[in-house]
C-alpha positions in Angstrom: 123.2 94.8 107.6 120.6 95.8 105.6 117.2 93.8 105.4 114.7 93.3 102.9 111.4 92.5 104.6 108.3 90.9 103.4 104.7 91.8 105.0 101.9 91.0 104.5 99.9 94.6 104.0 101.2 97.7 102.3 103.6 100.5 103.7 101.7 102.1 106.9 100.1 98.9 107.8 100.9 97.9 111.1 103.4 95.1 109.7 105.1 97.8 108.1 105.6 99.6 111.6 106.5 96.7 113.5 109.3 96.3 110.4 110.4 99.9 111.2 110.2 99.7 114.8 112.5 95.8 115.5 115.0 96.4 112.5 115.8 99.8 113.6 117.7 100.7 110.6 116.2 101.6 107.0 114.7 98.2 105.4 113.2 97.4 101.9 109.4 96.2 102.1 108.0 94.0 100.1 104.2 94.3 100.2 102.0 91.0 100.1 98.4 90.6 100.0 98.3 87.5 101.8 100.7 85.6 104.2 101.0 83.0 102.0 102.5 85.4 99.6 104.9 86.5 102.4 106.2 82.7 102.8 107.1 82.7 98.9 108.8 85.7 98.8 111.0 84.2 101.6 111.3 80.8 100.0 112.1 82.4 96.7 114.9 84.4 98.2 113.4 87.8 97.8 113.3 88.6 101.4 115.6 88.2 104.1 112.8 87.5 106.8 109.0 87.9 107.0 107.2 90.1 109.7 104.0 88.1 110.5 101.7 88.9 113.0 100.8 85.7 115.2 98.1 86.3 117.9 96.6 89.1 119.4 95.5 89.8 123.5 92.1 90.1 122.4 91.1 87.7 119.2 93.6 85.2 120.4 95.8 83.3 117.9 96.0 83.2 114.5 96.2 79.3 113.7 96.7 79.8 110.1 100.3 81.5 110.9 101.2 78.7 112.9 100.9 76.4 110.2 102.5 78.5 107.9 105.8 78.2 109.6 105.6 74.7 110.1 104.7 73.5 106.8 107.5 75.7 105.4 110.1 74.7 107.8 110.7 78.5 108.7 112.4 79.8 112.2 111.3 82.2 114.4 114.9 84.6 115.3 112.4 87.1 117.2 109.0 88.3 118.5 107.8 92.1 118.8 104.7 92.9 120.6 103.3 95.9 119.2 100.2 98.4 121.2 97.8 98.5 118.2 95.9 101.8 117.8 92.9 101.8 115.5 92.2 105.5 114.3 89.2 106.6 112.1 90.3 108.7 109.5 89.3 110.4 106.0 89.8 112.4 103.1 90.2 116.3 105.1 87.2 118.5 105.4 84.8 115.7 107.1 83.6 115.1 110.3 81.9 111.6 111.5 78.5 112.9 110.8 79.4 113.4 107.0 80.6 109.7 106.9 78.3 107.0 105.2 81.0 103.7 105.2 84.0 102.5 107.3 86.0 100.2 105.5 88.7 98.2 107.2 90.1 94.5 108.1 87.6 92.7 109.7 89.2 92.3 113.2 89.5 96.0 113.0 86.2 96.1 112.9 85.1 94.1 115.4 87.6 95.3 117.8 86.1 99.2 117.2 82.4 97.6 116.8 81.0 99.3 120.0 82.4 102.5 118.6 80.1 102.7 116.0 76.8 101.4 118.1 76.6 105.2 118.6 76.9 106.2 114.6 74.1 104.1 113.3 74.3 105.2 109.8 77.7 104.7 109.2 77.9 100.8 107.1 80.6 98.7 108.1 83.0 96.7 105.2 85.0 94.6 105.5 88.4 94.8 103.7 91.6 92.8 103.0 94.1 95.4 104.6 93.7 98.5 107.4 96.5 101.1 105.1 95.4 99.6 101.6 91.6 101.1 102.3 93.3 104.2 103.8 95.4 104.2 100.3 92.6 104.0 98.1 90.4 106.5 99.9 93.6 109.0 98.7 93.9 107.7 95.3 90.3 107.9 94.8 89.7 110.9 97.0 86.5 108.8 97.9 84.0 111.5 99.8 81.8 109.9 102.7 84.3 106.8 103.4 86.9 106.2 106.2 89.2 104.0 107.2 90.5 102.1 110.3 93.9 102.6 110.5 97.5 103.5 112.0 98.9 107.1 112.5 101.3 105.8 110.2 98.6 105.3 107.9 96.9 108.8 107.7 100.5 110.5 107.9 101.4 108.5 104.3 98.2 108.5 102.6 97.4 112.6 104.0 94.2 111.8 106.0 92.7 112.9 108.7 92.2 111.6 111.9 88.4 112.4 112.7 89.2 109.8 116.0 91.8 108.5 117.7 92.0 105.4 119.9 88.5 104.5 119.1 89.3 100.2 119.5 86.6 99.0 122.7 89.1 97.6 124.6 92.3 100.6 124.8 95.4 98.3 125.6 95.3 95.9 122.2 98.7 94.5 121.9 99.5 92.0 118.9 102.3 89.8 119.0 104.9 89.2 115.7 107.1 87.2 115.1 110.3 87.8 112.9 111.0 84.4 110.6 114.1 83.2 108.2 114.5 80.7 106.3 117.4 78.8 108.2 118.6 79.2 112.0 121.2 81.4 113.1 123.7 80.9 115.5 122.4 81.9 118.9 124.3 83.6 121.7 123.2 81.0 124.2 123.7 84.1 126.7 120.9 86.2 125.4 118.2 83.7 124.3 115.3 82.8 126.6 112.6 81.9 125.2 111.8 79.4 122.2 108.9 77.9 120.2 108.2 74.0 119.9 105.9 71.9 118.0 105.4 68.1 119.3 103.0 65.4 118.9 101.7 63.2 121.5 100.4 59.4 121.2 96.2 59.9 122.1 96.2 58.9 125.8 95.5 59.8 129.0 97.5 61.9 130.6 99.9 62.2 128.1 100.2 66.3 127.7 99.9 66.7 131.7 103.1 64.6 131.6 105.0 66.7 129.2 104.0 70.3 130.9 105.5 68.5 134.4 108.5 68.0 132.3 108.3 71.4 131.2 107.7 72.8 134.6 110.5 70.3 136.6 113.0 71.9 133.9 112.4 75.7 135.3 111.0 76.8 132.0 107.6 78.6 131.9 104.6 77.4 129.5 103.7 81.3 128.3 101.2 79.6 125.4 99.8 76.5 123.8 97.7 76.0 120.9 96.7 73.0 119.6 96.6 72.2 116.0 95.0 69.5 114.3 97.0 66.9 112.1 95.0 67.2 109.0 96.2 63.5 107.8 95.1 61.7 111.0 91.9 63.3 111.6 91.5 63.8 115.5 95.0 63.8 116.3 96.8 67.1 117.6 99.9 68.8 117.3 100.8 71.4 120.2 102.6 74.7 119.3 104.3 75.5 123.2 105.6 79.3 123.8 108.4 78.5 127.0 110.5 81.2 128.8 113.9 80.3 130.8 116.4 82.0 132.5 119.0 79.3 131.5 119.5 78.1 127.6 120.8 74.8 128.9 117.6 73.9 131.0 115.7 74.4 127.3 118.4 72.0 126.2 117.4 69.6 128.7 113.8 69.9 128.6 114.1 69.2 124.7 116.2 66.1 125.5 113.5 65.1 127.7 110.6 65.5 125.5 112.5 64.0 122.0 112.1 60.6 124.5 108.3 61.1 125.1 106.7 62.7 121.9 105.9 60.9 118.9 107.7 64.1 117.1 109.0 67.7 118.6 110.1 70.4 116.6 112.1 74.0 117.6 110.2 76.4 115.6 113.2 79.3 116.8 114.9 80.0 119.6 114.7 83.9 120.4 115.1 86.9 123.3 111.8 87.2 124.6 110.7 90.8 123.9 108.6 90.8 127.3 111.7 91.2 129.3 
């Protein structure tokens, strides 16, 4: 079935590859600056599902996107983990010397900052989106500027890679997650692994309890991030990541916990892409 897809980023972002890469087949893009913007274009019906990334192995999670789905009521149908690699790249003709600014995403930036320790003329800006500098560099044939960026970047924009690979830590995976509006019907056969949202009366002991749960029910914790519940100021909300082998011990586990929680949530249940 054909897709349309909302990202947030413009074609040859890495949302964009992750879109190519989990669909499979050919999908429509929509391009939106923010994530926000991706939300509406799945509330309004324009998309089918959003691609949004939602943490990363070395920044950690990205709260905001959390939020996002909750608020909205959205459901997480799948997850893609995707080996980012951040390439320096300009107009052809240059080498590094020749290059006076770097523009990119911050966390781009910072993941790539040690890179630069050795270029101390090149000045570092910060940008809203990794292809959309690599974009404008083309359309403005900007001399002297470069981008941080995916292959799939340079290869639509026609620049050059001056370096490859050049993030300080080499393995930098990101996580996304693919989101609808609605649920689908699962096959309980090939789902292992689902997202939950609960909130817990302030006392002691209280989340140990629910992980025992968690653990006496043979699923695995593989994250949890806590949230704060912005109408009752120092009161949390958990978003919990758990793995099984069987659907029905999830089923169990949530039948547990709707007991114990003040509230509890599934945020999606989904094959985990890690197995």
């Amino acid at each position: 079935m054909h897709k349309t897809v909302a990202i947030q980023g413009i074609k040859g972002s890495f949302h964009h590859i992750v879109s190519q890469q989990y669909f499979k087949n050919e999908v429509d893009v929509i391009e939106c600056l923010s994530f926000q913007d991706t939300v509406s274009a799945l509330l309004n019906e324009q998309a089918d599902v959003i691609v949004m990334a939602i943490e990363n192995s070395i920044a950690g999670s990205i709260i905001p996107n959390y939020a996002l789905i909750d608020a909205n009521n959205l459901q997480v149908v799948g997850e893609y983990y995707l080996d980012v690699q951040h390439h320096l790249m300009a107009l052809p003709n240059q080498s590094i010397p020749d290059i006076m600014e770097v523009h990119s995403h911050p966390m781009a930036l910072l993941q790539c900052a040690v890179f630069f320790k050795d270029y101390p003329h090149i000045k570092l800006v910060e940008a809203k989106d990794t292809a959309d500098v690599a974009k404008h560099i083309q359309v403005n044939k900007s001399i002297g500027i470069a981008a941080i960026a995916s292959d799939l970047a340079a290869e639509t924009f026609s620049l050059n890679i001056l370096n490859r690979s050049i993030q300080t830590i080499k393995h930098n995976e990101t996580r996304f997650v693919i989101v609808q509006r609605y649920s689908v019907e699962i096959n309980k056969e090939s789902i292992n692994k689902a997202s939950i949202k609960f909130e817990l009366e302030h006392k002691r002991g209280s989340l140990a309890t629910v992980l025992n749960v968690l653990s006496d029910c043979k699923l695995n914790v593989t994250k949890i991030q806590s949230l704060p519940i912005i109408e009752t100021p120092w009161k949390y909300a958990f978003f919990v990541d758990v793995t099984f082998a069987e659907y029905k011990d999830f089923e169990k586990a949530n039948t547990i916990l709707e007991l114990m929680t003040t509230h509890i949530k599934v945020l999606g249940a989904y094959k985990n892409a890690k197995k």
